[in-house]
KOLRO-228429 format. One record per residue (C-alpha): x, y, z; residue number from 1. Coordinates in steps of 0.25 Angstrom, whole numbers, padded with zeros to 4 digits, always signed. Example, Ala and Ser with C-alpha at 12.3 -4.5 7.8 and 13.67 -1.06 7.14 Angstrom:
KOLRO-228429
[[+0049 -0018 +0031] 1] [[+0055 -0004 +0029] 2] 
//
This chain:
KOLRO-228429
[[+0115 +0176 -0149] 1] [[+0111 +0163 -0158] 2] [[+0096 +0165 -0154] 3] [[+0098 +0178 -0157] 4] [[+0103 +0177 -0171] 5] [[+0094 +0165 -0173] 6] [[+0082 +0172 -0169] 7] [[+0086 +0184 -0178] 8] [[+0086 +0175 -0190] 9] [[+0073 +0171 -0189] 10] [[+0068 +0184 -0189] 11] [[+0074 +0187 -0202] 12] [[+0070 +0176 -0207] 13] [[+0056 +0180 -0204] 14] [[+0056 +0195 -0209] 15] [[+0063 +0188 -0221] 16] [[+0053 +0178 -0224] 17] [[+0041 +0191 -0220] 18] [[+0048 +0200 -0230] 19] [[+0050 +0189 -0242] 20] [[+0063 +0187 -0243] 21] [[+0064 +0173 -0239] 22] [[+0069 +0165 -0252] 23] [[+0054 +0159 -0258] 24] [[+0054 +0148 -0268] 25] [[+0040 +0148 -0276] 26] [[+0032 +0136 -0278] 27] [[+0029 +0133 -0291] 28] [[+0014 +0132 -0289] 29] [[+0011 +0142 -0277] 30] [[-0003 +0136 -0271] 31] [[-0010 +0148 -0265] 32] [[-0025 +0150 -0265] 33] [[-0031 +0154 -0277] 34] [[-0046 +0152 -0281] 35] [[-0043 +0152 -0294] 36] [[-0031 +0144 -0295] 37] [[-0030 +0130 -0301] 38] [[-0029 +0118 -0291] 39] [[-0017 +0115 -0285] 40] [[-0009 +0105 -0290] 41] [[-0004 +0093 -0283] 42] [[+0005 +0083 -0290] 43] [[+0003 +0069 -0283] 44] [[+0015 +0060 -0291] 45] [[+0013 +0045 -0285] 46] [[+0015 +0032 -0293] 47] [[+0001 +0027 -0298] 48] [[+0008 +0017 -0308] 49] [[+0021 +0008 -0307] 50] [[+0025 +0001 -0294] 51] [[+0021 +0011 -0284] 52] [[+0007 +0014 -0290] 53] [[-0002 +0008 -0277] 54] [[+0004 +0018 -0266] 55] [[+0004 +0027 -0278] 56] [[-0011 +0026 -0278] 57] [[-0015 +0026 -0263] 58] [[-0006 +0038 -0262] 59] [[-0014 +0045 -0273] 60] [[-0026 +0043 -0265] 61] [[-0022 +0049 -0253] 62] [[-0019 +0062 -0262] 63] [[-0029 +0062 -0268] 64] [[-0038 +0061 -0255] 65] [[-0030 +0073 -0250] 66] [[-0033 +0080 -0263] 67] [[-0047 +0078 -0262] 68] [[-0048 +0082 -0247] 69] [[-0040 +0096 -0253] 70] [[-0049 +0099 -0261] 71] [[-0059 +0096 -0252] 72] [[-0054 +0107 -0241] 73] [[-0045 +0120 -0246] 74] [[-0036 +0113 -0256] 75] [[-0022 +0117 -0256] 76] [[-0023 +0135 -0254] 77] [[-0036 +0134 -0258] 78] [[-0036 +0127 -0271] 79] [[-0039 +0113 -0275] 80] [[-0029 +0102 -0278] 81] [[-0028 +0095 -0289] 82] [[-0019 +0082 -0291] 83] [[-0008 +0079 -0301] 84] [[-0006 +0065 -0301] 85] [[+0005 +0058 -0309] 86] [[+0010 +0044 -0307] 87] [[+0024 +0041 -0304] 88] [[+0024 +0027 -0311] 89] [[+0033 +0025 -0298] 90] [[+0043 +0029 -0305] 91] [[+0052 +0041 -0298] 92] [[+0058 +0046 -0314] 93] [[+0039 +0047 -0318] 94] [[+0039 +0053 -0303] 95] [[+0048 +0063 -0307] 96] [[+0042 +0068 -0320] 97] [[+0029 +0067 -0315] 98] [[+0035 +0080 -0304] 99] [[+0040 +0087 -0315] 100] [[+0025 +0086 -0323] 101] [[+0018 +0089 -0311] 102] [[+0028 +0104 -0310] 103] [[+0023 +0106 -0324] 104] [[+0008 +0105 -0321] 105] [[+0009 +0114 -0309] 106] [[+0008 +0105 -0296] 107] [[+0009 +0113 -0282] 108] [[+0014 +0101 -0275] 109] [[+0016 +0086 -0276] 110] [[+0013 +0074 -0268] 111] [[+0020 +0062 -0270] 112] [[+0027 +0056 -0275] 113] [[+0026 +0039 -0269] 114] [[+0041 +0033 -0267] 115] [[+0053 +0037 -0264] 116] [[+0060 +0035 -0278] 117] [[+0049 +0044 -0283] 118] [[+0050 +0055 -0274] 119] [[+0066 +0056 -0273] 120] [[+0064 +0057 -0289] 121] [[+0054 +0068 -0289] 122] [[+0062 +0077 -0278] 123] [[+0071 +0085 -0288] 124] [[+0059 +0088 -0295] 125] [[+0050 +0093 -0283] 126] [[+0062 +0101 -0278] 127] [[+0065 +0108 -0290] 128] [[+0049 +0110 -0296] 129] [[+0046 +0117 -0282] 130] [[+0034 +0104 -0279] 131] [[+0029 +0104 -0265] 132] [[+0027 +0089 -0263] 133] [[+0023 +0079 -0252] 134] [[+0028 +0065 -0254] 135] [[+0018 +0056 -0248] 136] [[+0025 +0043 -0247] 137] [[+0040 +0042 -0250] 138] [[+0048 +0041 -0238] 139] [[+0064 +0043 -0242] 140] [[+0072 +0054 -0234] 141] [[+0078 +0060 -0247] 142] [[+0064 +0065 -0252] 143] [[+0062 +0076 -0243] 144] [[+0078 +0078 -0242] 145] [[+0082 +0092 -0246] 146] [[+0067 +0095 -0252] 147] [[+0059 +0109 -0249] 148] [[+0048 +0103 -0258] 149] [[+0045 +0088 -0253] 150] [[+0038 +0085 -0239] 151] [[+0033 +0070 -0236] 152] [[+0022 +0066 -0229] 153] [[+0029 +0052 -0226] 154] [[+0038 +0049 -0216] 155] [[+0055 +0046 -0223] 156] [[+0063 +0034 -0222] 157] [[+0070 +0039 -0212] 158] [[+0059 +0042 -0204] 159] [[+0053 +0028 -0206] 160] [[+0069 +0020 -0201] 161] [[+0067 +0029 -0189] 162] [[+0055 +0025 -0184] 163] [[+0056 +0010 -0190] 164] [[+0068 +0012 -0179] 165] [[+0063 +0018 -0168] 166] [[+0049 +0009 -0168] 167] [[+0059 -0003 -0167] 168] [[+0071 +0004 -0157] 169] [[+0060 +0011 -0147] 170] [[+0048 +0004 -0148] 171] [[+0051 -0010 -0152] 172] [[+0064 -0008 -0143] 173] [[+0071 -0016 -0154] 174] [[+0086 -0017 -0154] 175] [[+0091 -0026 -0167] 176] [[+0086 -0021 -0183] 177] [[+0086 -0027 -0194] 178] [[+0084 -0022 -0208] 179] [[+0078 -0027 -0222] 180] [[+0080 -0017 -0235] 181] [[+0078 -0018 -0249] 182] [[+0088 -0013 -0256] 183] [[+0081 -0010 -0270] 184] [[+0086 +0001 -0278] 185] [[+0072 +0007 -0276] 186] [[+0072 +0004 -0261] 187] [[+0075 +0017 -0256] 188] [[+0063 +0015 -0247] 189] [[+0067 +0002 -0240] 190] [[+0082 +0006 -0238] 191] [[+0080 +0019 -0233] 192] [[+0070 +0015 -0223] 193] [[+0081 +0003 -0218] 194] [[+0092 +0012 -0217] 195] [[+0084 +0023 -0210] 196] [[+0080 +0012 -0200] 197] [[+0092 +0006 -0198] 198] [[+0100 +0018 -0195] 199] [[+0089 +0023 -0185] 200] [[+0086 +0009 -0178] 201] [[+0105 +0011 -0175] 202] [[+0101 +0025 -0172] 203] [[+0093 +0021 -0161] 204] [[+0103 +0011 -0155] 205] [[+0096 -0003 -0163] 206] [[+0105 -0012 -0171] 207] [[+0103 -0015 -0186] 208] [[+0108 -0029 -0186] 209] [[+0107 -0034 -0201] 210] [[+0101 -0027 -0213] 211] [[+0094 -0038 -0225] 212] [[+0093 -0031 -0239] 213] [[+0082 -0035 -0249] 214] [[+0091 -0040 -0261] 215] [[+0096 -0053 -0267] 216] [[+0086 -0066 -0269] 217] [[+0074 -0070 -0259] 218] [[+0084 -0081 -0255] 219] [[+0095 -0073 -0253] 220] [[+0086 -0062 -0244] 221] [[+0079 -0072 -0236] 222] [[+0094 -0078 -0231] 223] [[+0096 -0062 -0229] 224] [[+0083 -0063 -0221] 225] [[+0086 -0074 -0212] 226] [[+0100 -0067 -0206] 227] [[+0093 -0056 -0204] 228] [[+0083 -0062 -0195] 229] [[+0096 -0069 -0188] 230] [[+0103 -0054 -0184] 231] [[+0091 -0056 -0174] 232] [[+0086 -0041 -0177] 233] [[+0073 -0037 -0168] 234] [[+0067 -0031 -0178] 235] [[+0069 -0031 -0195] 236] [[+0067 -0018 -0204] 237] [[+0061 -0025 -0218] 238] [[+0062 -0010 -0227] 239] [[+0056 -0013 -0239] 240] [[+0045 -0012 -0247] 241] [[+0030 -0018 -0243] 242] [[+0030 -0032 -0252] 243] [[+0046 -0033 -0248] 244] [[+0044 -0031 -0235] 245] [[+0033 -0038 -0233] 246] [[+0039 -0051 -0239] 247] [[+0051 -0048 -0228] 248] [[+0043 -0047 -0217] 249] [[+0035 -0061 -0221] 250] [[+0049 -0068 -0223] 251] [[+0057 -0063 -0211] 252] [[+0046 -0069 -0202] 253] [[+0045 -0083 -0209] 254] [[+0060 -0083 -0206] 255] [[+0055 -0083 -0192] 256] [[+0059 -0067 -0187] 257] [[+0050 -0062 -0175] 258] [[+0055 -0048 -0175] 259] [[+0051 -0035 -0177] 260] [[+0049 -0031 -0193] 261] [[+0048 -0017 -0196] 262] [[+0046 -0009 -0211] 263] [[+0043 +0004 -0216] 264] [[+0031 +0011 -0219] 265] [[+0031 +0002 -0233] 266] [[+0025 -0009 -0224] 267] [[+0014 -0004 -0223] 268] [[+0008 -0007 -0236] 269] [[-0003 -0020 -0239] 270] [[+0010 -0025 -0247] 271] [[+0019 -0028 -0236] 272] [[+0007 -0033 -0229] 273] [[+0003 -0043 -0237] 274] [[+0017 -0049 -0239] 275] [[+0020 -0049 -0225] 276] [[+0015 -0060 -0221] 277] [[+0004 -0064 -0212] 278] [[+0012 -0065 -0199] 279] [[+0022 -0052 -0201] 280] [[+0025 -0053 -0185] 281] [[+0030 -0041 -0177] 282] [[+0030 -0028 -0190] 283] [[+0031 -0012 -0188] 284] [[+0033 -0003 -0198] 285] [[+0032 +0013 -0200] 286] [[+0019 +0016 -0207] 287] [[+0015 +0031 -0214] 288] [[+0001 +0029 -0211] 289] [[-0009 +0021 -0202] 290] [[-0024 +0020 -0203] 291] [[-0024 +0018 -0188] 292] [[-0017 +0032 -0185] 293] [[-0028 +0040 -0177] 294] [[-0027 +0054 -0181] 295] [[-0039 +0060 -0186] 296] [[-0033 +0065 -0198] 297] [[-0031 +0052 -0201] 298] [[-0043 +0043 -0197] 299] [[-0049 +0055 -0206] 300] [[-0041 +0054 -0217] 301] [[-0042 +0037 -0217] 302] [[-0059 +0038 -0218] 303] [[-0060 +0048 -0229] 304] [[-0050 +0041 -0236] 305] [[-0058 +0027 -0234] 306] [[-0072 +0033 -0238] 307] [[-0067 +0040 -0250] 308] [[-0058 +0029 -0255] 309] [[-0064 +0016 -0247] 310] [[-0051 +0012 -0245] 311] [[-0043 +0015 -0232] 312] [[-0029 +0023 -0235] 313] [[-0015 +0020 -0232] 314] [[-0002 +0027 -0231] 315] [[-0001 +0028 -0245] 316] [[-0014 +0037 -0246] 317] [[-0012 +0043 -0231] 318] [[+0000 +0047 -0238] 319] [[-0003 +0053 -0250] 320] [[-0017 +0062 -0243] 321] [[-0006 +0067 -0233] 322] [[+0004 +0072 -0243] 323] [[-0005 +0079 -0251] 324] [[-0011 +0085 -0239] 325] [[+0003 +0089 -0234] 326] [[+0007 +0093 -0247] 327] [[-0007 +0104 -0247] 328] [[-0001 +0111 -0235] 329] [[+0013 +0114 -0241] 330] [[+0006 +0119 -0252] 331] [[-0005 +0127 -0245] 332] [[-0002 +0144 -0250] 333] [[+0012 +0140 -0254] 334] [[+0019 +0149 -0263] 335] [[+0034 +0143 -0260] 336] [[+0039 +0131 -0257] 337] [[+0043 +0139 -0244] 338] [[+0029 +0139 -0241] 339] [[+0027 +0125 -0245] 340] [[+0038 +0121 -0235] 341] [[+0032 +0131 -0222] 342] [[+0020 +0123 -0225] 343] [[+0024 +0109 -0226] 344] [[+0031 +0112 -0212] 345] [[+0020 +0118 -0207] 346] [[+0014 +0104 -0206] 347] [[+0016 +0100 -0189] 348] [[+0008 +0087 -0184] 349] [[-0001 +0087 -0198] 350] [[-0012 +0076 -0198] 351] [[-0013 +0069 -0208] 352] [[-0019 +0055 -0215] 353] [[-0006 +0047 -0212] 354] [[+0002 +0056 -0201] 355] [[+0003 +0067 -0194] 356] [[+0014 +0076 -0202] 357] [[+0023 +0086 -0197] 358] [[+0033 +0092 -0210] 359] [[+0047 +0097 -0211] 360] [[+0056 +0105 -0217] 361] [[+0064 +0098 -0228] 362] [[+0051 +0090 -0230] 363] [[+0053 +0080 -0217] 364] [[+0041 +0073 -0210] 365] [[+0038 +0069 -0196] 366] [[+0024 +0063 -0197] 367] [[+0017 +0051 -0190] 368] [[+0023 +0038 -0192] 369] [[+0016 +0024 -0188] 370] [[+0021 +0011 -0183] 371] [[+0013 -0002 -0189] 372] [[+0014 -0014 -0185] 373] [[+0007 -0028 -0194] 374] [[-0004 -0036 -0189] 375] [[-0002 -0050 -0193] 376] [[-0012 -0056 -0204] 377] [[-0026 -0059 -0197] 378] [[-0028 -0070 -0206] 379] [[-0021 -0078 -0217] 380] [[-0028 -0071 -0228] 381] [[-0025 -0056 -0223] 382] [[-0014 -0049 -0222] 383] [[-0007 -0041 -0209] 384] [[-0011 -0026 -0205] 385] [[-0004 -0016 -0201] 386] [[-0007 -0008 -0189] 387] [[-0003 +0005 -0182] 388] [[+0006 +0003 -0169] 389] [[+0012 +0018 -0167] 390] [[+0014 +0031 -0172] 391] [[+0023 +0041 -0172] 392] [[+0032 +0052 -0178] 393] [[+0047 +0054 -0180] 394] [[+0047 +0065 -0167] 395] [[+0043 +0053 -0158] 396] [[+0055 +0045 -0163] 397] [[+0063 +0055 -0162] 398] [[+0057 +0057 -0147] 399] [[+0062 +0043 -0144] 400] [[+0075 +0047 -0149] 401] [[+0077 +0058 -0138] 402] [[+0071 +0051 -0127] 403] 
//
């Protein structure tokens, strides 16, 4: 009888939908083909000035490489696009009165914008001006939380403490954790990731023995420091930003610690490389993107990217060409922000320059995620490299869950 009644309501859903009576919200600025219509309008809002302004920059190259490819092919329905660019400042009150600009000039959607702060500002707005948007790089859960306009093309915080937790419970076969967090008022980022990790590593059975947080003077850290190191933890979480993290990971091992260190995907940034040390030791962390992934998409992606802008990109510019990219297949012939999510979910395995990307309802992600691991400095005046170890996606972990 319940696959009856179940079965039933599918098929008036159906005929409902078929005979337009299924509740349709308008986009703003429908993008259907029209030889005669102006470009469609993409909003790319990133911090080009302030304390964010160098990923604001390798972002906007990434979209702008997308952009160009776009106009390249089909466009988006057909059309070309044109990019509305508008700096942040890094400040999430500019960041949220740049959106409400961009609504006025007639965007279709928005990519962007760079940090969490920044895009937990701008949410009300996107929600209430209808504004299709992909956020390249910001990683907090809250962003996509109760949201029918906002998709990510990042993996979240959460996501991140699971993996951090299941790299060091099931592949490292680690029992005992510890954790270093900043505690900032603007280090959502780093506390979120700790707490996710810790909370995932206890799930799994591991014991997170002692937690250092980053506040008081050096002194009074370093003491903090040197009784972490005495709990005898098998591995230590250091959550914090590139140059922090960096300058942690160099002390920990001057006090003498062997162990595993692991961070988030901020690590992966020349910052935390050249503060490091020479001599990081054994270091993991979960990376967005890898010039040594092998998918074609990929390889392709990287050597265009170097012939056109003799540089080779990073995660902040794999980032950026895939959001954009995502963002013109949500907005590919959609009148309604119902068809803007049909097609965002349509998305299943999608290659792109960073991952692999399948979308969700609710604007959650499973997509690629790497494992790096730090090759020491070859000599005294270079720096350590970071280098691919694994891949996988969140359906794996969970795999290892069940089995």
């Amino acid at each position: 009888m319940r696959q009856w009644i179940i079965q039933l309501a599918v098929a008036v859903a159906a005929a409902m939908m078929a005979a337009g009576c299924m509740p349709v919200t308008p986009l703003p600025q429908p993008v259907l083909p029209d030889a005669l219509a102006e470009p469609v309008k993409i909003g790319v809002l990133l911090p080009l000035s302030g304390a964010d302004s160098e990923y604001g920059e390798r972002t906007l190259r990434g979209v702008e490489f997308a952009c160009s490819e776009l106009n390249n092919g089909r466009g988006i329905s057909d059309r070309r696009v044109e990019l509305l660019v508008r700096d942040t400042k890094s400040s999430p009150a500019e960041a949220r009165r740049q959106v409400e600009e961009l609504s006025r000039q007639g965007i279709a959607g928005l990519v962007g914008p760079y940090s969490t702060n920044e895009a937990l500002a701008i949410k009300p707005a996107v929600e209430a001006l209808l504004i299709p948007t992909v956020v390249p790089l910001a990683t907090n859960d809250e962003i996509t939380a109760g949201t029918r306009m906002i998709y990510r093309a990042c993996f979240t915080d959460s996501q991140q403490g699971e993996a951090l937790a299941a790299y060091a419970w099931y592949w490292r076969k680690l029992l005992r954790l510890a954790i270093v967090v900043n505690l900032d008022d603007m280090a959502t980022y780093s506390r979120s990731v700790a707490l996710e990790a810790a909370n995932a590593f206890s799930d799994l059975g591991g014991s997170v023995v002692h937690t250092v947080e980053f506040e008081g003077d050096k002194k009074e850290f370093g003491q903090k420091l040197r009784e972490l190191v005495s709990y005898g933890p098998q591995a230590i979480l250091i959550s914090g930003e590139p140059g922090n993290a960096g300058r942690v990971v160099k002390y920990i091992r001057g006090l003498g610690y062997r162990g595993l260190l692991l961070g988030p995907e901020s690590w992966d940034d020349p910052v935390f490389l050249r503060e490091c040390g020479g001599q990081p030791g054994d270091c993991a962390f979960i990376g967005l993107y890898s010039g040594e992934f092998d998918l074609p998409e990929q390889l392709a992606f990287r050597q265009e990217f170097r012939r056109t802008n003799f540089i080779y990109p990073g995660s902040c510019e794999a980032q950026g060409y895939d959001a954009l990219k995502l963002l013109a297949i949500g907005l590919s012939r959609a009148q309604s922000v119902e068809d803007f999510n049909r097609n965002m979910q349509s998305v299943r395995n999608h290659p792109g320059a960073a991952a692999l990307y399948t979308l969700k309802p609710g604007g959650e992600i499973d997509r690629t995620m790497f494992v790096k691991t730090i090759r020491p400095a070859a000599t005294p005046d270079s720096v350590p490299e970071s280098r691919l170890s694994g891949s996988f996606t969140m359906r794996k972990i969970e795999q290892l869950k069940e089995d």
